[in-house]
N, C-alpha and C positions, 0 to 999 in steps of 0.2 A: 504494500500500500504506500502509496507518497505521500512525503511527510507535509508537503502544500497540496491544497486543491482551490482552486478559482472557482466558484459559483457565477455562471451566465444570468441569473434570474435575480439574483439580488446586486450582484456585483460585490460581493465581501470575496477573502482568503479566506482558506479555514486552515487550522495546523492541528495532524494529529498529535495527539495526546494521549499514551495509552490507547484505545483501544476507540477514543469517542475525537471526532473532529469538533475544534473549537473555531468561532468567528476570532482573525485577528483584528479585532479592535485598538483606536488608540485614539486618544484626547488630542484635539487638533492645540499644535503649539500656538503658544499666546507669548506676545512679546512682554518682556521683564519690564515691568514699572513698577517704583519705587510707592509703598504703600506704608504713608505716614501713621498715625496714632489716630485719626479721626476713623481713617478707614478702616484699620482696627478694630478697633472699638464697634462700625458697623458690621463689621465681618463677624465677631463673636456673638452679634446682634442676632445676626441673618439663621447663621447656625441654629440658636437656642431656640429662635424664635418662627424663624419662614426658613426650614432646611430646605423645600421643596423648591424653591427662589434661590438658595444657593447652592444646591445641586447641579441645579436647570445651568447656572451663571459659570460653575466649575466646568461640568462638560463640554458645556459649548466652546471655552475657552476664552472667555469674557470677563472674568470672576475679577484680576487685575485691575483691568481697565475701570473698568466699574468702581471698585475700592478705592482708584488712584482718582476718578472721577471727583468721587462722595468725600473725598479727604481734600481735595483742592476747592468742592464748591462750602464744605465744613467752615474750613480753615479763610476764607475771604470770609464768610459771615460773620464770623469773629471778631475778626480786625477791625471789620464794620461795625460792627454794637459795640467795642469796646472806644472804637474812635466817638459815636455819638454818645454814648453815655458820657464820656471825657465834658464833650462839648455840653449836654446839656447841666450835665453838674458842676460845669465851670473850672474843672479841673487844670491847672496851668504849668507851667515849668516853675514858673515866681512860687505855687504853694508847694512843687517839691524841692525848692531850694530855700526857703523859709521855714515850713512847718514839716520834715522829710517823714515822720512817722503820722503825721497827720494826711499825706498825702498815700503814702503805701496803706494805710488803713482803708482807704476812700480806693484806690486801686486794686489792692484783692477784691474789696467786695466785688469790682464792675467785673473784672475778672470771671470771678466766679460766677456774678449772676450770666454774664454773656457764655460762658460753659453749658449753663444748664439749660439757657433758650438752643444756644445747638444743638444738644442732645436728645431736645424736645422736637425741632422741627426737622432734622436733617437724621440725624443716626441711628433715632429708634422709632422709625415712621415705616 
């Protein structure tokens, strides 16, 4: 028996194995992008929560892109709430060079709060 055979009607290889012919399958290659802590963070999301969404995203060979995607539109929202909150709380260089722990006070929180609207609208939706 050969150890390949070509299927005409599906178009797969099959490779014996022991005794039973398997399809050679294989995950179509996805190109290597760098996947920050945003995407992360939605990747463990997808898992726990929508595996069938990240299955579907694995196989196809999308699953990167997509993370590097959701981690770059994360990470602009960010810098964005954290810039407006600056602005609307008046936040200045003059109060982190005057009052320094009155002004890191006032900075975690925005921080923080702009964390948790990301994670709200973008990472775990």
């Amino acid at each position: 028996m050969d150890k390949y055979i070509f299927d005409e009607n599906n178009g797969l290889w099959y490779e014996l194995i022991g005794d039973y012919y398997f399809p050679c399958l294989t995950v179509p290659a996805e190109e290597e992008q760098p996947v920050g802590v945003w995407g992360q963070r939605h990747k463990r999301y997808l898992k726990e929560h929508h595996s069938a969404l990240y299955n579907a995203l694995l196989l196809s060979g999308k699953l990167d892109s997509y993370l590097a995607d959701i981690d770059q539109q994360a990470q602009e929202l960010l810098d964005s709430i954290i810039q407006q909150m600056e602005e609307i709380q008046g936040i200045t260089e003059e109060l982190k060079t005057t009052d320094q722990i009155a002004w890191v006070g006032v900075m975690n929180n925005i921080r923080a709060s702009a964390r948790e609207i990301v994670n709200n609208e973008i990472i775990f939706m």
